[in-house]
C-alpha positions in Angstrom: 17.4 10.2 15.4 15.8 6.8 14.6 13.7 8.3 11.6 12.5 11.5 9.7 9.5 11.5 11.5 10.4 11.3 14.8 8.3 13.4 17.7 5.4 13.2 15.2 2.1 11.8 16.3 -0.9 10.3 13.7 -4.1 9.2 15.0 -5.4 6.3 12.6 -8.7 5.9 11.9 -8.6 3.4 10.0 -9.6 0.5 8.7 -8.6 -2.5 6.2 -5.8 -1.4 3.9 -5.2 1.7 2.2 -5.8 3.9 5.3 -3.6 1.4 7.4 -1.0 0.9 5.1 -0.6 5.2 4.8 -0.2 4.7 9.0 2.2 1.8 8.2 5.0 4.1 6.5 4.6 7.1 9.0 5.4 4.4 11.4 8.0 3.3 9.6 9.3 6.7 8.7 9.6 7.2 12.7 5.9 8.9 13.4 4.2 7.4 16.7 0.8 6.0 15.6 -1.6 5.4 17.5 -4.8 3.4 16.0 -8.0 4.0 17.9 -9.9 0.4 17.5 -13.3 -0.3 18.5 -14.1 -2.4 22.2 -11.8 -5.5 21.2 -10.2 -4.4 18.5 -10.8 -3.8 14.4 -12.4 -6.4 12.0 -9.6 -7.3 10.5 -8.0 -8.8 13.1 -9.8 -12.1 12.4 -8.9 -11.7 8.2 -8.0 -15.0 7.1 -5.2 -16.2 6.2 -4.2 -16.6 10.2 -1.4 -18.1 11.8 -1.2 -19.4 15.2 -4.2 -16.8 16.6 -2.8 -14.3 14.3 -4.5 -12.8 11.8 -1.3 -12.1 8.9 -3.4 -9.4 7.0 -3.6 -7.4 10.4 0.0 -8.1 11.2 1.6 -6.8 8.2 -0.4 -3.1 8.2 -0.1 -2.6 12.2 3.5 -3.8 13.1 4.9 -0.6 15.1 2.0 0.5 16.0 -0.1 1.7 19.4 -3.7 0.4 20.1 -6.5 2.3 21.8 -9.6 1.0 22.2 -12.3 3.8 22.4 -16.0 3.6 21.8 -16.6 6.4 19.6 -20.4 6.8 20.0 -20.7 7.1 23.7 -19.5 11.1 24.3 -16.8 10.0 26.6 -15.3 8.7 23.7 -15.3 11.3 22.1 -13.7 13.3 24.5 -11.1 10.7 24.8 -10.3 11.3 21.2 -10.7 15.1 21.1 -7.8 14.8 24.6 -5.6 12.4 21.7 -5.9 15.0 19.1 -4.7 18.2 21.0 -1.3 16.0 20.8 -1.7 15.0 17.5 -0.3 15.9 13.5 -1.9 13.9 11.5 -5.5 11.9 11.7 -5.7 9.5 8.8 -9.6 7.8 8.2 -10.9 6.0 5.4 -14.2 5.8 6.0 -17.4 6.3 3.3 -17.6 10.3 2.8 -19.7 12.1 4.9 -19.2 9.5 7.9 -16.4 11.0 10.0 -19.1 14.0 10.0 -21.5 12.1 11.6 -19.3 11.4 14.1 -19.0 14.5 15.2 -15.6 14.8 13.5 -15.3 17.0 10.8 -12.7 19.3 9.8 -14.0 22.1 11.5 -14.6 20.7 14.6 -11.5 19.4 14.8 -9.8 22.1 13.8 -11.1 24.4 16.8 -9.4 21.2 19.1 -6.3 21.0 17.4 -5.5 23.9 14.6 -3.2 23.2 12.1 -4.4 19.2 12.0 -3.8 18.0 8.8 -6.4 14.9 7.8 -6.1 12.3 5.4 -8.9 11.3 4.0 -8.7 7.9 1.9 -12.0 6.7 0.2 -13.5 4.5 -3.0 -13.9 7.7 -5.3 -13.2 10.7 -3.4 -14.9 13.5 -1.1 -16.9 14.9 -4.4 -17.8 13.8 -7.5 -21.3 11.5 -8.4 -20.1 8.0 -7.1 -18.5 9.8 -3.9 -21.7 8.2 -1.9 -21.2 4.8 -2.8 -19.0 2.2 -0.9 -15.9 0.4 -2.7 -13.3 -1.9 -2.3 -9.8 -2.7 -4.2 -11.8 -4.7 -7.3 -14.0 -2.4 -8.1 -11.3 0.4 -8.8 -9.3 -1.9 -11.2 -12.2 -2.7 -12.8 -13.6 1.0 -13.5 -10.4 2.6 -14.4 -9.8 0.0 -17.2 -7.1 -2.0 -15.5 -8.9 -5.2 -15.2 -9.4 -4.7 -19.2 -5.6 -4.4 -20.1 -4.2 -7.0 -17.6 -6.7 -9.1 -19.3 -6.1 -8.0 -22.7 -4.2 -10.9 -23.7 -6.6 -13.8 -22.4 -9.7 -12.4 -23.9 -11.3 -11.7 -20.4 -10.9 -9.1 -17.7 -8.1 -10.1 -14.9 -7.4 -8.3 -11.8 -4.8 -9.3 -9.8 -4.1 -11.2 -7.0 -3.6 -8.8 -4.8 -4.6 -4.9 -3.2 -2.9 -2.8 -6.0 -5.2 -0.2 -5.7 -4.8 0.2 -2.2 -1.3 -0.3 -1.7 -1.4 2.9 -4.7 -3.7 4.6 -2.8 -1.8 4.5 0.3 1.5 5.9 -1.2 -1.1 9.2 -2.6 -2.3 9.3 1.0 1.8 9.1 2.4 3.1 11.5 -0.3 0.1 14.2 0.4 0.5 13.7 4.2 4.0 14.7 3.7 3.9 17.3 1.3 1.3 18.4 3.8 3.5 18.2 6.8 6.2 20.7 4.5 3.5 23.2 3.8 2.7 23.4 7.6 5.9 24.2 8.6 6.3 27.4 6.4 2.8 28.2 6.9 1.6 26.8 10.0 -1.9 25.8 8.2 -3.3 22.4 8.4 -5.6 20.9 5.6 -7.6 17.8 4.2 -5.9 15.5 1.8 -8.4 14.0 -0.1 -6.8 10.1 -1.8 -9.5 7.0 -3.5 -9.2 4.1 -5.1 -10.7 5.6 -8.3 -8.3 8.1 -8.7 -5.1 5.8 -8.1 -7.1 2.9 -10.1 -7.0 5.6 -13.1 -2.7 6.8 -12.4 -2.2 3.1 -13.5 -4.2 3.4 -17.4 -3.0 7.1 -17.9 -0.9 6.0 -21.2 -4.1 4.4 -22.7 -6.3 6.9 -21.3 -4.4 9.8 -22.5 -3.4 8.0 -26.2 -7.3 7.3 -26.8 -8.3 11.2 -25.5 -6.1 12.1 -28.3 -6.6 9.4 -30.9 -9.8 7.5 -30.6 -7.9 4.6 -31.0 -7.2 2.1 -28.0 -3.7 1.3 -27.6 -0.2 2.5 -25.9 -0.1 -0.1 -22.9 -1.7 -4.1 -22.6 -1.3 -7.2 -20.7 1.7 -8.9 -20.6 2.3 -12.5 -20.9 5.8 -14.1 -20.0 7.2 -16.6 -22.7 7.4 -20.3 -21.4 10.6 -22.0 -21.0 11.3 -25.7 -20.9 10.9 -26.1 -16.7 9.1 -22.1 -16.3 8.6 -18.7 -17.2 10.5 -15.9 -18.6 9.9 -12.3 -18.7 12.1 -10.4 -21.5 11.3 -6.7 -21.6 12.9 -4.0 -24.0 14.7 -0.8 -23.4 18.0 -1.8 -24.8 20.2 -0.6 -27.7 19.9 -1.3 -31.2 23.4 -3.4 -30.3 21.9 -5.3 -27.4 18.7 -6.3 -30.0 20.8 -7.4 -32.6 22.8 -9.6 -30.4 19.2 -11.2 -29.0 18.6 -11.6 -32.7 21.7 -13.8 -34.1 21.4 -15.6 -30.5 18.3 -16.8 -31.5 17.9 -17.0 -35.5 15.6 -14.2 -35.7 16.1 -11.7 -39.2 14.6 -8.8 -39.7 12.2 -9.5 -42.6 10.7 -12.2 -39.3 7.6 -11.3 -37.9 7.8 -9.3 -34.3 6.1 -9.1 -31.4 2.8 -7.5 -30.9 4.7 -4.4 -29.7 7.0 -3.5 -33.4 9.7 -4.8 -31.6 11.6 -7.9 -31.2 11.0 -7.7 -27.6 7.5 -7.3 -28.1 5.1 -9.4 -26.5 4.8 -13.0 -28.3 7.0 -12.9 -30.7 7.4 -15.9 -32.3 10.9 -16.7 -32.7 11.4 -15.8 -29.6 8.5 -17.9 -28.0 10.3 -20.9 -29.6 13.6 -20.4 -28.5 12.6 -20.0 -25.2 10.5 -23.3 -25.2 14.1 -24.9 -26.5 15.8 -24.1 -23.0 15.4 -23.5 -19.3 14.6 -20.7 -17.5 17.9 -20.5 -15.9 20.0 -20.9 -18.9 17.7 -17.9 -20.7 18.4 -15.8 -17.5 22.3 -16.4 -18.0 22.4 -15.6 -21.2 20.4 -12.6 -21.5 22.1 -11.1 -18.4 25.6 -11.8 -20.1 24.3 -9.4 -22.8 22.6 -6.6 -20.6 19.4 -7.6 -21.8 16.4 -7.2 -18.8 14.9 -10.6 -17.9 13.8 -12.2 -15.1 12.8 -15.3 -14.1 8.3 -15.6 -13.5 8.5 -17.2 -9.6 6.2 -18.5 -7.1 5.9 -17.3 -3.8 7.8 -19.9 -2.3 10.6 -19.2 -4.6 10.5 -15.4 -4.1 10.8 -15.7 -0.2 14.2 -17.3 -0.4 15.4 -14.9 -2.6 18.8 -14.2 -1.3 18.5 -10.9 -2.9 15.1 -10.1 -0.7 16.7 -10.9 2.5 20.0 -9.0 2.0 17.5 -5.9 1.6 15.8 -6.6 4.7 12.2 -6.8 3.0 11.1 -9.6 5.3 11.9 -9.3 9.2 10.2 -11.3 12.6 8.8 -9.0 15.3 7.5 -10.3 18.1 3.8 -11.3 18.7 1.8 -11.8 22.0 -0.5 -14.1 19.9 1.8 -15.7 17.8 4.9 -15.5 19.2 6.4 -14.5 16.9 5.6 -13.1 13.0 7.0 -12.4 9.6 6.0 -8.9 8.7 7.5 -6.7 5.5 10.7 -4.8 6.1 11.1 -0.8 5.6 10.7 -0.4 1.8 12.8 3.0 2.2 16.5 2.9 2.9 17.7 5.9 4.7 21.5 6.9 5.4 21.0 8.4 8.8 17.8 8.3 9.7 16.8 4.5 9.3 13.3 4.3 10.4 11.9 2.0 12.5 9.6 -1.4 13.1 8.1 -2.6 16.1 5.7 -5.6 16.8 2.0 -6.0 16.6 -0.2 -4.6 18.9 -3.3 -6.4 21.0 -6.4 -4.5 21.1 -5.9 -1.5 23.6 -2.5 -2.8 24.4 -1.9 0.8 25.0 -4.5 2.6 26.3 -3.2 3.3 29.8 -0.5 4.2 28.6 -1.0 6.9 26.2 -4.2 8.5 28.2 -1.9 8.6 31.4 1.1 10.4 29.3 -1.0 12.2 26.8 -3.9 12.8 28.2 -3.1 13.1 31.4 -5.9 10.7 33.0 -5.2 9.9 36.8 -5.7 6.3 37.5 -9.4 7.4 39.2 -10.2 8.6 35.9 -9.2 5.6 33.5 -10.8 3.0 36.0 -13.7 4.9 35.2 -13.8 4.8 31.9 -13.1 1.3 31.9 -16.1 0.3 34.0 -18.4 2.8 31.8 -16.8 0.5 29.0 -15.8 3.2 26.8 -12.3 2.0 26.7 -10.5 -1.5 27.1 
């Protein structure tokens, strides 16, 4: 048994990240997905940054997965997709609410085709609520839920960061409720709607400060976090340590206890200033050394080009080459869950409708006749 999921199918429709990233751990949990792509394939697989034809962005979501191209607005489509889904478990979309029903695909109807289908729905703020209507992206989550305010906290500006936290969030909500889902079917036999958005994950990362304000009026509980500077770097020294460890940290580096500490209480607390000297007096590997000797958490603040030769990140696996027909061949991330017997799976990236032959002949059971026709008609490729 390669993975957990094995024998179970998820049609992904799909776009961008957090709906494609959901897709990309069934895949890698052993499900079979297969993403139904308009004629020539998704938007995203021109996404900068692109290497060698390939576009990276759409490479690091699809690895191990199946293409389909279908057009969805000609009723032949439809029926090609209504033939996927008697096989199916799991349909995964992220489009704007109300959308998928104007396709003809709501739960109902699906539901007569395929009865206990469980769909995840993945959205900017949900199937209900005031802003359900309106369309979103990754920024605007981190800056409604208050994130953008705390990571920027420090600077005196909002921040958000350089990357898709939201979504990447959103699509671990999506995984978890497709899966706790999945469990409920199997003692029940019911399928249902799992509802994920950005909003909602946006607000699972300012909960503390959230929660401490509801209760106080008073802002507080969690900010932005700057790194001291070393002599060559950047250092990151966080706290949870013993009263021991902290008094070590404090003869290492002259600091009493009548000294002012960081803005935290503590003498791990953010910019403290004996601390912010001491660590300006030496580099960034000696600081690691010496705060690791004592059990104290630190870590070095690295660059990408560092972090990918982190021995460390390749003994886990966490970046892997698959093969690509328009690259040749393409990092993509490893499995991010390490399983003792049931490993999981990657596979390479797919072209558009690499597929489709395939899976209608085996799944659907189209005769050749049948597909040939439905090429020429253009609803497939």
């Amino acid at each position: 048994m390669a993975g957990c999921l094995d024998g179970i199918r998820v049609l992904e429709l799909a776009r961008f990240q957090a709906g494609p990233r959901a897709g990309m751990i069934l895949s890698d949990l052993g499900a079979e997905v297969i993403k139904i792509e308009k004629l020539n394939g998704e938007e995203t697989r021109q996404s900068p940054p692109m290497v060698r034809g390939q576009s990276v962005y759409f490479s690091v979501y699809n690895r191990g997965k199946k293409s389909i191209c279908v057009d969805l607005r000609k009723d032949e489509g439809k029926s090609v997709f209504f033939d996927l889904l008697k096989t199916a478990d799991f349909v995964i979309e992220n489009f704007r609410p109300g959308t998928l029903e104007d396709m003809g695909f709501d739960f109902e109807t699906l539901t007569k085709i395929k009865p206990n289908i469980i769909l995840v729905r993945c959205s900017g703020f949900g199937q209900y609520g005031p802003y359900k209507d309106r369309p979103s992206f990754d920024p605007l989550g981190q800056a409604m839920s208050g994130l953008m305010s705390l990571t920027g906290k420090p600077l005196g500006q909002p921040v958000g960061t350089a990357f898709s936290l939201v979504d990447r969030t959103t699509a671990l909500n999506a995984t978890i409720g497709a899966l706790a889902a999945l469990r409920h079917r199997d003692k029940t036999g019911e399928g249902q709607i799992i509802d994920v958005c950005l909003m909602d994950s946006a607000l699972s990362m300012v909960e503390i400060p959230a929660c401490y304000y509801l209760e106080t009026g008073e802002e507080g509980g969690e900010s932005g976090r700057l790194p001291y500077k070393t002599q060559d770097g950047w250092v990151v020294v966080t706290g949870g340590v013993t009263p021991k460890l902290v008094e070590k940290l404090a003869t290492m580096i002259g600091q009493s206890s009548s000294q002012p500490q960081g803005a935290s209480g503590s003498l791990f607390g953010h910019n403290n200033p004996v601390l912010t000297q001491w660590c300006l007096q030496h580099t960034t590997q000696e600081i690691c050394d010496k705060f690791i000797a004592l059990g104290i958490p630190v870590a070095p603040v690295l660059n990408i080009p560092q972090v990918v030769k982190d021995p460390h990140l390749w003994a886990r696996e966490m970046l892997v080459k698959v093969p690509d027909a328009t690259a040749g061949e393409i990092h993509v991330p490893g499995l991010g869950i390490k399983f003792s017997k049931t490993p999981g799976k990657l596979g390479s990236v797919p072209t558009p409708g690499e597929h489709t032959t395939e899976l209608l002949s085996t799944l659907g059971h189209y005769d050749d006749a049948k597909i040939d026709a439905l090429k020429k008609a253009k609803v497939i490729q």
